[in-house]
C-alpha positions as a Python dict, from the first residue, in 0.01 Angstrom:
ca = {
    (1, 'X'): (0, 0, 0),
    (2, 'X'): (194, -131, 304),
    (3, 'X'): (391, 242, 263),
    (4, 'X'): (70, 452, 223),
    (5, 'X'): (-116, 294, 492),
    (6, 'X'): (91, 494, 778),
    (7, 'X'): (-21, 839, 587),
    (8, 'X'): (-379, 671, 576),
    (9, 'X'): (-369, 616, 925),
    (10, 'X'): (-287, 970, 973),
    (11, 'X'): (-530, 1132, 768),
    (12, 'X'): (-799, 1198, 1006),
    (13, 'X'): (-554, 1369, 1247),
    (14, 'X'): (-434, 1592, 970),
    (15, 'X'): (-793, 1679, 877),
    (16, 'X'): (-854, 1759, 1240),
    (17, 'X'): (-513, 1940, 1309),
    (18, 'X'): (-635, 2167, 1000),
    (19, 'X'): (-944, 2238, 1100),
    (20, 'X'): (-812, 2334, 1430),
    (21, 'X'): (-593, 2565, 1249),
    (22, 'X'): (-844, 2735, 1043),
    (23, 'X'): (-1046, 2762, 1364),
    (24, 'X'): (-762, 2940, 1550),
    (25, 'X'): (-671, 3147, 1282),
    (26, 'X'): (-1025, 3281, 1186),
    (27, 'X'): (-1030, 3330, 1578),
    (28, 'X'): (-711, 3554, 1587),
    (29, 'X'): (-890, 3745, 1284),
    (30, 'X'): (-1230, 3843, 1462),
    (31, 'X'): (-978, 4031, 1711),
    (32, 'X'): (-736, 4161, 1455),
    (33, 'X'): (-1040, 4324, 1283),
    (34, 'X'): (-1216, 4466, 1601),
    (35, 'X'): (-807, 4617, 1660),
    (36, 'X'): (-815, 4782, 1402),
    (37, 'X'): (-1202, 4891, 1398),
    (38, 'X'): (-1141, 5005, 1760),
    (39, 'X'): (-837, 5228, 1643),
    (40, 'X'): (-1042, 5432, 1399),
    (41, 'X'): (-1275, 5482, 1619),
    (42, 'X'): (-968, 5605, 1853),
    (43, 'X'): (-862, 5838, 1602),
    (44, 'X'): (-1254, 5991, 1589),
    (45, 'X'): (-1520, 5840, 1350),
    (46, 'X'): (-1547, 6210, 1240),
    (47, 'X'): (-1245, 6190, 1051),
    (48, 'X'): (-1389, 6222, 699),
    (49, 'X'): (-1182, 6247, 387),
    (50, 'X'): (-1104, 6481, 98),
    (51, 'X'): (-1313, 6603, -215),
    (52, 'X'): (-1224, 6513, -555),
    (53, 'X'): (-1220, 6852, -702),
    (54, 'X'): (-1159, 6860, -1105),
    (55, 'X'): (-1143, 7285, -1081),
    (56, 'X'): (-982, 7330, -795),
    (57, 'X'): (-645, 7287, -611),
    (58, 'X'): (-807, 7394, -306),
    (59, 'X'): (-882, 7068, -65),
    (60, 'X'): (-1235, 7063, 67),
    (61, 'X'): (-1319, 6819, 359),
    (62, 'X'): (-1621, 6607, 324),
    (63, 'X'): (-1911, 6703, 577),
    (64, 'X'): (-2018, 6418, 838),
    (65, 'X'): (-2334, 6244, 901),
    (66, 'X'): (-2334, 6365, 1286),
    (67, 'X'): (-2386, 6732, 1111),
    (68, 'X'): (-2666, 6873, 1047),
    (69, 'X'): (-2913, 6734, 784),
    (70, 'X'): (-2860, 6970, 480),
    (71, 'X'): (-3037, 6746, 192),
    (72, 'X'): (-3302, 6572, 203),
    (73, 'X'): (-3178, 6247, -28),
    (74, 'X'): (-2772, 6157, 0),
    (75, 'X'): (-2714, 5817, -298),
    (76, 'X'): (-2375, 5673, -269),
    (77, 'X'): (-2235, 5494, -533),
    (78, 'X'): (-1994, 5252, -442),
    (79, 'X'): (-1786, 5174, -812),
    (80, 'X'): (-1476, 4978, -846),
    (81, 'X'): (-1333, 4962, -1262),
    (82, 'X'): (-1690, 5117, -1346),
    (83, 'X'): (-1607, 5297, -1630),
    (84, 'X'): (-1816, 5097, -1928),
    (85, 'X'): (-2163, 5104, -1669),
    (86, 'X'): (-2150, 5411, -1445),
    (87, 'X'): (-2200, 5689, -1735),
    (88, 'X'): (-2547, 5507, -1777),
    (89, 'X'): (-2640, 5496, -1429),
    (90, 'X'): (-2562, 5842, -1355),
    (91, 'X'): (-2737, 5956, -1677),
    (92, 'X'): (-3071, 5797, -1577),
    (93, 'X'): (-3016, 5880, -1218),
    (94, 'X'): (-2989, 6242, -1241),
    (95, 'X'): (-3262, 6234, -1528),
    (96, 'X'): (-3503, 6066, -1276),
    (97, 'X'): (-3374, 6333, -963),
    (98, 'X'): (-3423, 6627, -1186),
    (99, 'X'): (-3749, 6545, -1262),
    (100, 'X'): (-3862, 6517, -912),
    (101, 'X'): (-3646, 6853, -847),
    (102, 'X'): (-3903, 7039, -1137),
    (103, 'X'): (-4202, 6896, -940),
    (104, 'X'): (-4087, 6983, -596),
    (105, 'X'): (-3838, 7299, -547),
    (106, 'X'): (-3821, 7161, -182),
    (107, 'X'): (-3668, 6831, -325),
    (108, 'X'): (-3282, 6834, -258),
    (109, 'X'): (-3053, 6535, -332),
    (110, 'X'): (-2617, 6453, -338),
    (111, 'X'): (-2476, 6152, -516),
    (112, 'X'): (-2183, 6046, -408),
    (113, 'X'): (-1914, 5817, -618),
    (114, 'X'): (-1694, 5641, -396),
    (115, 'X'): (-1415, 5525, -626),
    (116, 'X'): (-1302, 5229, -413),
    (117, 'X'): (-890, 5231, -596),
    (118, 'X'): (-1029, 5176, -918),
    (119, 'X'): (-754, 5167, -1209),
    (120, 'X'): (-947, 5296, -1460),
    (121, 'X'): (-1144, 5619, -1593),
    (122, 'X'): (-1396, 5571, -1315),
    (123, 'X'): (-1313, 5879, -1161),
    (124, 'X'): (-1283, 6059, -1448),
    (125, 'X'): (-1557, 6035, -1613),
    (126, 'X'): (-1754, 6147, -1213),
    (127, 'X'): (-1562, 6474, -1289),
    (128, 'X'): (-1758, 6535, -1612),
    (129, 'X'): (-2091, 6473, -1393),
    (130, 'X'): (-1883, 6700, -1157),
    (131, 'X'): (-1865, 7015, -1448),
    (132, 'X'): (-2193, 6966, -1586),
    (133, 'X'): (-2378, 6974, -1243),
    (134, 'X'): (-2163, 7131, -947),
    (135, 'X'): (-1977, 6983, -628),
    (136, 'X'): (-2294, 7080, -434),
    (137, 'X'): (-2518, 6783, -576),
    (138, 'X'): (-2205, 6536, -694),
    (139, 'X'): (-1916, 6446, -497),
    (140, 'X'): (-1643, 6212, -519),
    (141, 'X'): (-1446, 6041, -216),
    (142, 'X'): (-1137, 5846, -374),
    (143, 'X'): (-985, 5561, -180),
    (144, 'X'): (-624, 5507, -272),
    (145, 'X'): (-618, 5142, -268),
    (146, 'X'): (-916, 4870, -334),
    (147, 'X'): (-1056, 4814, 64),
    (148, 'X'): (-1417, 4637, -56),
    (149, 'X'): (-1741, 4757, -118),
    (150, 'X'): (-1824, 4747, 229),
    (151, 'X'): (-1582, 4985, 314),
    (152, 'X'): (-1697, 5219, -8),
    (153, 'X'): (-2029, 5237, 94),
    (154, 'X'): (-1940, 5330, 512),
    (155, 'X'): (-1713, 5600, 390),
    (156, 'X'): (-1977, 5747, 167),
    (157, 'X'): (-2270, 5704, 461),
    (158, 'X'): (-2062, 5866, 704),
    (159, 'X'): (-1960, 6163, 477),
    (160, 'X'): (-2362, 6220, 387),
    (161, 'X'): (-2550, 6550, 427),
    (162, 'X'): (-2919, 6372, 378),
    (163, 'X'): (-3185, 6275, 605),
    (164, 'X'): (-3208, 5959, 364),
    (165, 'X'): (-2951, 5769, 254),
    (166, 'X'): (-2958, 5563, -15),
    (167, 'X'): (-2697, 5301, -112),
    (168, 'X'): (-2741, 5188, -493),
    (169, 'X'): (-2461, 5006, -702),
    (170, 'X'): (-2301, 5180, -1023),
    (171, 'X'): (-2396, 4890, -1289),
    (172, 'X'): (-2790, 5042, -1300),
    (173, 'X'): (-2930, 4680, -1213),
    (174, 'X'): (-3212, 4851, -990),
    (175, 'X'): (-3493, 5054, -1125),
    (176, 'X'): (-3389, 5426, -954),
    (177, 'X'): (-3757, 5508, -943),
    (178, 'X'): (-3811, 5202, -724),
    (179, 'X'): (-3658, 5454, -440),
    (180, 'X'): (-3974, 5565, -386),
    (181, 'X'): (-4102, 5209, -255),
    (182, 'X'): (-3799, 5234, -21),
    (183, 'X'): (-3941, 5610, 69),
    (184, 'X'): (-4301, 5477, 163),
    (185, 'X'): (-4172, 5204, 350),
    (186, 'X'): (-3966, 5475, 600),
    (187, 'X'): (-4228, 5684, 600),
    (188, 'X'): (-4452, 5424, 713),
    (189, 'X'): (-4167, 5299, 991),
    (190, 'X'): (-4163, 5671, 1074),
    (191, 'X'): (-4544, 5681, 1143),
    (192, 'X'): (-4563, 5357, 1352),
    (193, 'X'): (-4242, 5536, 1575),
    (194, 'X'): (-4451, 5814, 1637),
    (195, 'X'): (-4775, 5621, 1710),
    (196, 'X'): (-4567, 5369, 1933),
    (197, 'X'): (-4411, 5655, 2077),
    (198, 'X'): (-4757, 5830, 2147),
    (199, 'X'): (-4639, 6165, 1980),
    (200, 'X'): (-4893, 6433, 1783),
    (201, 'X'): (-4932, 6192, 1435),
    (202, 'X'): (-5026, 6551, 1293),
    (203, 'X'): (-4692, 6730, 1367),
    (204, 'X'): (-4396, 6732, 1136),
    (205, 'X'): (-4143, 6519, 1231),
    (206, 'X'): (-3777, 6508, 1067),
    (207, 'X'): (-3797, 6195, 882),
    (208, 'X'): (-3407, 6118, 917),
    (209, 'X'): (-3461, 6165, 1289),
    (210, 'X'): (-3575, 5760, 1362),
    (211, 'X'): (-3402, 5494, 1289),
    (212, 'X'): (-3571, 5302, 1011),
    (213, 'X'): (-3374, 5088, 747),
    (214, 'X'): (-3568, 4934, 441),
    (215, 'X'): (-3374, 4682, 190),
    (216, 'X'): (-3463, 4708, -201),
    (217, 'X'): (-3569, 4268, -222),
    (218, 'X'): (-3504, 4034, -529),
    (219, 'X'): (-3677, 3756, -360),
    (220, 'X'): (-3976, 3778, -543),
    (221, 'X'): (-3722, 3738, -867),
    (222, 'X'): (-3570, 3400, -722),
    (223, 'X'): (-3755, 3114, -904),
    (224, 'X'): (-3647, 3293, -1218),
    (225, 'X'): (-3342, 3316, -1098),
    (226, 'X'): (-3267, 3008, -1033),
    (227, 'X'): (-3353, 2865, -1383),
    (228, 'X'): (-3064, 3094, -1532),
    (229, 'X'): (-2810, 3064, -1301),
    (230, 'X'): (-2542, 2765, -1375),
    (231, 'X'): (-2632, 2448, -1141),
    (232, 'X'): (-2327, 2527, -915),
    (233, 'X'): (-2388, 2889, -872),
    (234, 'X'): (-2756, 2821, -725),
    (235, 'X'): (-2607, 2558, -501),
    (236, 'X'): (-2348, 2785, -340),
    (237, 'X'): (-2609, 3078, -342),
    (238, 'X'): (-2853, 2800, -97),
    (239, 'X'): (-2545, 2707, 57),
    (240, 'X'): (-2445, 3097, 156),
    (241, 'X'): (-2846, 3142, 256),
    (242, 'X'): (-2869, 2887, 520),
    (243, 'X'): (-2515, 3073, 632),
    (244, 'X'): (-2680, 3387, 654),
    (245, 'X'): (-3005, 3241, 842),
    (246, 'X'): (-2775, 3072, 1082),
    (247, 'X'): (-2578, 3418, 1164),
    (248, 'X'): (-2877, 3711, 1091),
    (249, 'X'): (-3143, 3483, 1169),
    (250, 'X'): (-3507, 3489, 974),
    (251, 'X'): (-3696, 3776, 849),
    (252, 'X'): (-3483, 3925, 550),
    (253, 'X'): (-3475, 3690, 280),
    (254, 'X'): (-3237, 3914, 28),
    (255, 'X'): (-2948, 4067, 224),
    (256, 'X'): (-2681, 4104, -85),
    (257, 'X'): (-2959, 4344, -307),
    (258, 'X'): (-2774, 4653, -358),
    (259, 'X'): (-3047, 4922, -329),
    (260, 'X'): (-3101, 4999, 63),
    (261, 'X'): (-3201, 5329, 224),
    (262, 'X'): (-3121, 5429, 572),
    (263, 'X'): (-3270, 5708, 747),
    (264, 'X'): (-2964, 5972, 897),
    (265, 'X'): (-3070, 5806, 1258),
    (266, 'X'): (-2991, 5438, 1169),
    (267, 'X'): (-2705, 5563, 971),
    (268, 'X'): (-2517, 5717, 1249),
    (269, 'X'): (-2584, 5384, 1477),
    (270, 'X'): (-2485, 5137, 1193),
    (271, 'X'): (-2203, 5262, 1006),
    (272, 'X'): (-1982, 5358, 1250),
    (273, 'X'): (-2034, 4989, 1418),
    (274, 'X'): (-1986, 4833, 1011),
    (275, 'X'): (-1646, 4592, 1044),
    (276, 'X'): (-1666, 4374, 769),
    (277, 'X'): (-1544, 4578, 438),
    (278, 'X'): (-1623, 4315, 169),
    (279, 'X'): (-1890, 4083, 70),
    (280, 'X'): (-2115, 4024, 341),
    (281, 'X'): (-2130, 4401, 495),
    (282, 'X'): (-2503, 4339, 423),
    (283, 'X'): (-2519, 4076, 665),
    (284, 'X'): (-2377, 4245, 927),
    (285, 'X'): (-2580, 4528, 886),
    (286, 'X'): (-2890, 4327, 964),
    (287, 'X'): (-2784, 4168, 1247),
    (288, 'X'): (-2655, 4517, 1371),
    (289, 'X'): (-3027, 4651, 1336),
    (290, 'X'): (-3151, 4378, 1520),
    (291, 'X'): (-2889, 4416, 1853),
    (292, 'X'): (-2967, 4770, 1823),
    (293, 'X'): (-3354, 4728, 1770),
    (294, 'X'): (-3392, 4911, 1437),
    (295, 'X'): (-3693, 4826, 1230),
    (296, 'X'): (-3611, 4657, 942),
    (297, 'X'): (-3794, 4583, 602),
    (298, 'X'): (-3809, 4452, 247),
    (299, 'X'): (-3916, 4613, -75),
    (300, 'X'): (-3976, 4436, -378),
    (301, 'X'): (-3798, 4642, -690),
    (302, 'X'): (-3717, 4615, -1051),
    (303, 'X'): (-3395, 4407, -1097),
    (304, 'X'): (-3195, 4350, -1423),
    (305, 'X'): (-2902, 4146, -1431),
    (306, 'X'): (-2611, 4325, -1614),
    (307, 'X'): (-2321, 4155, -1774),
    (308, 'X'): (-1969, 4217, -1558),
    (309, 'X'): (-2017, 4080, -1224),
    (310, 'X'): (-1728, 4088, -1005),
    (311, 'X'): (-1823, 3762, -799),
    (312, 'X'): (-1617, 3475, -862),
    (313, 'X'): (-1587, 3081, -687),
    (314, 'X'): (-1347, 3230, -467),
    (315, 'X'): (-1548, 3516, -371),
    (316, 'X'): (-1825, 3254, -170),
    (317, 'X'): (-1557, 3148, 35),
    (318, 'X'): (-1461, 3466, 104),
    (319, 'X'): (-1795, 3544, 203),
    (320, 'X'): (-1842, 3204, 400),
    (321, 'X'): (-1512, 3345, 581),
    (322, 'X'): (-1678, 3664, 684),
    (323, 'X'): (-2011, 3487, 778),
    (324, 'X'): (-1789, 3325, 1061),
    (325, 'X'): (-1619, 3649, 1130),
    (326, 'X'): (-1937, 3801, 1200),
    (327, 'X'): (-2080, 3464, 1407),
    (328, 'X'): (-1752, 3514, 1622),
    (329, 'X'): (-1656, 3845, 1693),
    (330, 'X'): (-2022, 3914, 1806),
    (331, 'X'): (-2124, 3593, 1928),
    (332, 'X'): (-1834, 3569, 2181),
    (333, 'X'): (-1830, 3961, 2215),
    (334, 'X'): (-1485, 4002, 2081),
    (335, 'X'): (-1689, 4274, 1865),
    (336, 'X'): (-1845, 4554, 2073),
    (337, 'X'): (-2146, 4767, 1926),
    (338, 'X'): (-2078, 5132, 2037),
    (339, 'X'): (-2411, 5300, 2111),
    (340, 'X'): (-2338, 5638, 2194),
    (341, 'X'): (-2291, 5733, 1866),
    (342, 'X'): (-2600, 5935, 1730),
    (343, 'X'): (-2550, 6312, 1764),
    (344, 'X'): (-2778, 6565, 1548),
    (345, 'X'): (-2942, 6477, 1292),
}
């Protein structure tokens, strides 16, 4: 014991010395991140990537959302190794859409896949959706190499041609007709804009012209939840909460549900401002809409857990890693929020 008690001694020191460490390091990340954020944004955030294009050789460049509004709904799909779910997603997806389309001609809608590096037939089986329906209403962006969902979904918001945009994930866990919810919601953030704003209630206004964002909510799903999760899995889930409530702060109780819809407005302030390319994206995004003062609200939907998750043990610290990223890089404005970004909508 006499040998140990030196390393003993020294223990606390070490612990401290480490933390110290991490602290620095996590420090020197907020700024490598805002480097390189600050470099695309050098290079033009209306840079905006190729089509996947199954009949052609031809390369067609994506359209951006500082165009002009040419649809009225854009859904991007973020899907990473989605072969064995996104064939049912897409089938019920474009079952609901064309419904709506036979009920209202004026109804016009885009999905795009954003293939974020998958190694399987993920794209592949898009470019049957591709044949079947046409390039005009389903696209696919392909990143080379895996960069995070968060990433996936930016690309696809700022390559969108609707004055909605919709963000879903590829597994089908949310109830597409539940969009709707997320449609009445805007519409009534639209109304209260124009009331606020003291314009003509009866005149026609562009509904992808004010920024409104409204988040599909499991929260109403969370006591049942919690009696099927493991015992460690609900304790890191109340752990990553009170993370979230100490960097968003309060009024958004279910940031991580993957069903959110963003009129073209908030989309052009948010996503070119989006750093974080993983995990907690959805975290940043709400405390982006409250520094730039864009109404925010939940939506109770239709949620079904489906078997495959990607999350794993190491994936919480991964997001508790972010979580600081985001507390830091804003907090001590390493991270700056461009606000000259909105163009036409």
């Amino acid at each position: 014991m006499a040998l140990l008690s030196p390393l003993i001694d020294l223990q606390p020191l070490t612990l401290a010395a480490l933390v110290l460490v991490v602290a620095v390091g996590i420090w020197l990340l907020s700024y490598v991140v805002d480097w390189l954020h600050e470099l695309e944004l050098g290079a033009g955030i209306g840079y905006v990537p190729f089509m996947e294009d199954p009949s052609s050789l031809d390369r067609a460049q994506f359209p951006s959302v500082f165009d002009k509004s040419t649809k009225y709904l854009s859904l991007i799909m973020p899907a990473f190794n989605e072969q064995n779910r996104i064939r049912s997603t897409l089938d019920e997806t474009f079952s609901y859409l064309q419904e709506r389309v036979k009920k209202d001609k004026s109804f016009t809608y885009e999905i795009i896949i954003v293939d974020d590096g998958s190694k399987d037939n993920t794209t592949k089986i898009g470019f049957e959706y591709i044949n079947k329906y046409g390039l005009d209403v389903i696209r696919i962006l392909k990143q080379g190499v895996n960069q995070g969902k968060g990433a996936a979904v930016r690309k696809g918001m700022l390559c969108s041609r609707g004055q909605l945009l919709l963000m879903l994930d590829a597994d089908g866990a949310s109830r597409i007709t539940d969009l709707e919810k997320l449609e009445a919601q805007i519409a009534n953030g639209v109304q209260k804009h124009q009331a606020s704003s003291k314009q003509n209630l009866t005149s026609k206004l562009d509904v992808g012209s004010v920024p409104v964002v409204a988040f599909g909510s499991r929260a109403h799903l969370e006591k049942q939840a919690l009696a099927t999760r493991k015992w460690y899995r609900n304790l890191l889930m109340k752990a990553f909460h009170l993370c979230v409530l100490l960097v968003a702060g309060p009024g958004v109780r279910d940031t991580q549900c993957g069903f959110k819809m963003f009129t073209r407005s908030a989309a052009q302030q948010l996503f070119p401002n989006l750093r974080l390319k993983r995990w907690c994206f959805d975290v940043e995004l709400v405390y982006l809409c409250k520094r730039l003062r864009i109404p925010v609200s939940e939506v109770s939907i239709t949620w079904a857990e489906i078997p495959g998750s990607k999350v794993r043990f190491y994936s919480f610290v991964h997001m508790l890693l972010e979580l600081v990223l985001v507390r830091l890089g804003y907090g001590f404005h390493i991270w700056k929020i461009h606000t000259n970004s909105s163009k036409s909508t």
